[in-house]
N, C-alpha and C positions, 0 to 999 in steps of 0.2 A: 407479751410484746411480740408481734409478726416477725419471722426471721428476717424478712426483708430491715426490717427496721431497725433490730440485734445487728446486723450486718454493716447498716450505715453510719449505726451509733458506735461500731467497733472500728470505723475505717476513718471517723471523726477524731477520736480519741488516738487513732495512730498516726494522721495526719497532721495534729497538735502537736505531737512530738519534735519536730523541725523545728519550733519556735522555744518550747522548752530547754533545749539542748542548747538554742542559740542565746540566749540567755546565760548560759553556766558556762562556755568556754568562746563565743565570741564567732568571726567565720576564720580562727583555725591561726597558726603563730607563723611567721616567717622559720623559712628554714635557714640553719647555719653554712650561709659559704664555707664550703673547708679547702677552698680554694682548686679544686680540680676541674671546675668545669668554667675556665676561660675561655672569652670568646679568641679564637684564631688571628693572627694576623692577616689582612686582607680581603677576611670575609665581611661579606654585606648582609643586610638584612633582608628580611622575606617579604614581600608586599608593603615595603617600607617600615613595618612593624618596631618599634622600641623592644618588647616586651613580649611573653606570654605569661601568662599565669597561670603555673602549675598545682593540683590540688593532692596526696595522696595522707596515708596514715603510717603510721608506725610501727606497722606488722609484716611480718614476713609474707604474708598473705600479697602482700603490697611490693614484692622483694622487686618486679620489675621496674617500680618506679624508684626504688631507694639504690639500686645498681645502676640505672642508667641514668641518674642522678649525682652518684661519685664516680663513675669511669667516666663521663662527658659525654654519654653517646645522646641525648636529648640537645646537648649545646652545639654539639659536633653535628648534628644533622639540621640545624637552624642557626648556621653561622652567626650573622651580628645581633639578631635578635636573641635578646638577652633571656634565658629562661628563669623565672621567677617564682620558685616553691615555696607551699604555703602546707603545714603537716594542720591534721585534724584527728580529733580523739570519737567522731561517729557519724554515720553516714548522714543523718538529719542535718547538722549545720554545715556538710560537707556540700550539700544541696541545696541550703539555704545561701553560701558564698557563690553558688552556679547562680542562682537567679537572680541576687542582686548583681552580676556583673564583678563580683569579689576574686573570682577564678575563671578561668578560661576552660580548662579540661582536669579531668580529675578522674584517679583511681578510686573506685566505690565498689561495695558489695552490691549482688543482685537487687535483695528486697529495697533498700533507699532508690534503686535505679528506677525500680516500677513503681514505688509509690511518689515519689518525683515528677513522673511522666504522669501517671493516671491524676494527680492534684491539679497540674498545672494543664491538664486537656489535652497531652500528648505536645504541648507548645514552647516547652522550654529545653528538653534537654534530645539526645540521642545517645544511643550506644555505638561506638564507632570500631569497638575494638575489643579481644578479650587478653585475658592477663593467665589470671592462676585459675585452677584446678584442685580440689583436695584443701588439707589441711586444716580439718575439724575432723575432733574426737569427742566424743563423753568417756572424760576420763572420770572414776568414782576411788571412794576409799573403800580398800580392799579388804577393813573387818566390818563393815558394814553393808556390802552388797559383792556377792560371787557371782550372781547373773543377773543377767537382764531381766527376769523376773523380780530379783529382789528390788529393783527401783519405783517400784509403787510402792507408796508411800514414805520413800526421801524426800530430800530436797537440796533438788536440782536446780543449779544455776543457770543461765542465760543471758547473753550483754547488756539485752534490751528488749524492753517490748515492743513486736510487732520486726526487729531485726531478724537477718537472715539466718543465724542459728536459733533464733527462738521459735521461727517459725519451722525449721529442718524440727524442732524436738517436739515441739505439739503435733507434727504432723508424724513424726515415728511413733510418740506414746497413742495418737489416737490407733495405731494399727496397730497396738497393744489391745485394740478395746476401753485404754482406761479415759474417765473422762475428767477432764481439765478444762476450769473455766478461762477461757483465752487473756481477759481482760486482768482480774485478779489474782492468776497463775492458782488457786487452789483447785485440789480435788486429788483423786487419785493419787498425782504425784505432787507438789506442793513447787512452783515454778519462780525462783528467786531472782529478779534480772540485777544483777548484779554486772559491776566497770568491771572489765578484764583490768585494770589495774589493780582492781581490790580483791579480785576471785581466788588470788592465791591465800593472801591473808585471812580469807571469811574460809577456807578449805580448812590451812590451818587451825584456825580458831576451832573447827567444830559446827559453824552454825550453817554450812553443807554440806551435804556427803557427795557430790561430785558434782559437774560441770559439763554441759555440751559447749564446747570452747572454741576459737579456729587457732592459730600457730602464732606468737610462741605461747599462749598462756594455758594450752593443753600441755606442753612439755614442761613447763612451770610447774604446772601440779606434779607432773608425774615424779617430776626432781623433787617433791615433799613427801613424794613416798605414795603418790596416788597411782592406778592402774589403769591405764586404756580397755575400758571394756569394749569400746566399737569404734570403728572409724567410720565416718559417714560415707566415706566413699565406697563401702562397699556397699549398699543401699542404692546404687546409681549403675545403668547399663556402661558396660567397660570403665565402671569406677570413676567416669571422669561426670563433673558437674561444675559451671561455673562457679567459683568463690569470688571473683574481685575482675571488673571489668572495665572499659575507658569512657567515660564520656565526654558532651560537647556541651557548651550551652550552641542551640539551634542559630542564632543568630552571627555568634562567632563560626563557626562554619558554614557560613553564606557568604559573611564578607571575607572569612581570611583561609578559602581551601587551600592554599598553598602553606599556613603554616601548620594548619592541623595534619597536611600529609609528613610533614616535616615531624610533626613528634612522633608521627607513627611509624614514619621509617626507622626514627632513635628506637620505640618499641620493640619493633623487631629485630634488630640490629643486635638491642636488648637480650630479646629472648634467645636469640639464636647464639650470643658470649657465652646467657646461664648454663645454655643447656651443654655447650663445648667444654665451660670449665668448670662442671660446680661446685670444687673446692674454693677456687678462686672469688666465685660469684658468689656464695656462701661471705667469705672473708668480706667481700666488698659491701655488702648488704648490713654487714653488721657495723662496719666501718663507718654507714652514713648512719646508723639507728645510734651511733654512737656520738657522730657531730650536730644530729638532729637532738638529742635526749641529753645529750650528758652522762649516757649508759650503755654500753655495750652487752650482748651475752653473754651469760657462761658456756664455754664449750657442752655441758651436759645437759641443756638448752635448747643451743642454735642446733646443735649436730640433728638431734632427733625431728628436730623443726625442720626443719631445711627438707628433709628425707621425704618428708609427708606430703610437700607441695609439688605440683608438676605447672610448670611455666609455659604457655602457650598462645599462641596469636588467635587462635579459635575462641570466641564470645561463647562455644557451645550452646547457643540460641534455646534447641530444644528443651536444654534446660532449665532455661529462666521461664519458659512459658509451665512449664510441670513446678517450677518453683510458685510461680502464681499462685496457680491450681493450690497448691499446700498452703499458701496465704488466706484461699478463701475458706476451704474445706477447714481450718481453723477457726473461721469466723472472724478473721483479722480484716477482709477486704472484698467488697462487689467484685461481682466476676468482672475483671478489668478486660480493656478491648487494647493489646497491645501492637496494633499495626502500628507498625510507624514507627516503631521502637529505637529500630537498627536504621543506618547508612553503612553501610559495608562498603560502599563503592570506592572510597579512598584509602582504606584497607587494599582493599582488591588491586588497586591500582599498584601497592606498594609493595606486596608480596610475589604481583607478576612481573613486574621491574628487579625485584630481588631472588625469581627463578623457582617462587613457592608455589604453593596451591593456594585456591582461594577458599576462601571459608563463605559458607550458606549463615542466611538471618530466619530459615524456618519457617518463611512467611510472613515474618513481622517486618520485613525490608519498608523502608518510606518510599513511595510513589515517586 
């Protein structure tokens, strides 16, 4: 078969995925009012708006949206319009609820954001904003692999096929040399995409010896007695690389820029509490993973979790396009054409009203 064609066939099969996923858990569950985040007395709503509809997950990775989700700074920055969260368990049906109209804006990892965009023709969604940084490890078990050489021939976990830590570990193991069929994860190392819900249990059991994970279900393992052999972030110039970024659907930020600037000023408002208190924002992150889930951390958990992530208004652009890049050179995706990607502009608007810098799109800026 012509690579061109291996290539199409591979970006078909991962473009599938969105429909699969929607199938098994639906576009994603209401989140539990825990009562913190009331509209104010007096305030109005933004462009007349009822509503927005907020999308993120269940991970620390995501801690920006689960904190300014229980302190109220997403409610407090869109007075009477009601903010309306909605949790999801993977980036596919988190983007399948962006295009039917099901969510408004939504915390997502890099890979869903590009393959989202590159599906729908650059026409549905934008990146408007960046969140975290960090917080994947490959953690392994430590009588079965002492280096990074020993992991040829384990078997290594990963969320999902064609997600954005699967594609971080096909593209470190290819700079190993070793070779891995992208689609059915065998070869060299043996590539098990495995729910970070069940990855600590299938560690347990035996049937992996370790995990490229993002926060907490790295520090899950490690609490079973597994060992952080690498952190992904140091693989990345000054460590930093986007993990979880904001997007739009393209249509809802035409008709309603006045509420999309409004979450994003909650966003930063967001980032800039974490980063002043992050004991506090720690607590409060778990607090909502707690009214969301029905489960909180264990402190030997969240503490290690929490540490791993760096919170940031920066999309880090440059590295979603090197993210690409590792998409293709995997064989998971055409080399995708990601202008258009970013609106930074109501960002930019709300960081120089709030006394910040502004963050660059790298080129991928929309017209």
């Amino acid at each position: 078969m012509p690579a061109s064609s291996a290539l199409r066939r591979s970006f078909a099969v991962l473009a599938a995925l969105p429909l699969l996923t929607l199938a098994a858990c639906g576009y994603g569950s209401q989140a539990k009012d825990d009562g913190t985040a009331k509209v104010a007395a007096g305030a109005k709503k933004i462009d007349g708006l009822d509503t927005v509809k907020i999308g993120y997950f269940g991970n620390l990775t995501h801690g920006t949206a689960l904190v300014g989700m229980q302190k109220g700074f997403f409610q407090k920055a869109l007075g009477a319009t009601k903010v309306e969260p909605a949790l999801f368990n993977a980036g596919p049906s988190e983007i399948e609820a962006l295009n039917s109209g099901s969510i408004d804006i939504g915390w997502i990892g890099p890979s869903p954001a590009i393959n989202g965009y590159v599906k729908s023709g650059g026409k549905n969604l934008r990146i408007i904003g960046g969140s975290a940084s960090g917080g994947v490890r490959l953690v392994v078990n430590p009588d079965k692999i002492t280096s990074l050489k020993d992991v040829k021939g384990k078997r290594i976990a990963t969320p999902q096929l064609g997600n954005t830590q699967d594609v971080a570990f096909l593209n470190w193991a290819a700079d190993q040399g070793w070779k891995i069929d992208p689609q059915s994860g065998k070869g060299d190392v043996t590539v098990v995409r495995s729910d970070n819900k069940v990855t600590p249990d299938a560690y347990k059991s035996g049937s992996i010896d370790g995990a490229w994970v993002p926060e907490p279900t790295a520090s899950k393992l490690v609490a079973e007695g597994g060992k952080v052999l690498l952190d992904e972030a140091s693989l990345w110039p000054d460590k930093k690389f986007v993990i979880t970024n904001i997007i739009v659907r393209q249509e809802f930020l035409k008709e309603h820029p006045k509420v999309v600037e409004a979450v994003l000023k909650g966003s930063v408002e967001t980032n800039k509490w974490i980063n002043a208190h992050p004991d506090a924002a720690k607590t409060a992150a778990n607090e909502q993973l707690a009214a969301d889930s029905g489960k909180a951390l264990p402190a030997n958990v969240l503490d290690p979790a929490w540490k791993s992530i760096q919170f940031t208004d920066d999309p880090l652009a440059a590295t979603l396009n090197t993210e690409a890049a590792h998409a293709v050179k995997a064989g998971l995706l055409q080399k995708p054409d990601l202008k258009g990607i970013y609106d930074l502009a109501p960002l930019n608007k709300v960081l120089k009203a709030e006394g910040e810098p502004t963050v660059d799109d790298a080129g991928l800026g929309a017209k």
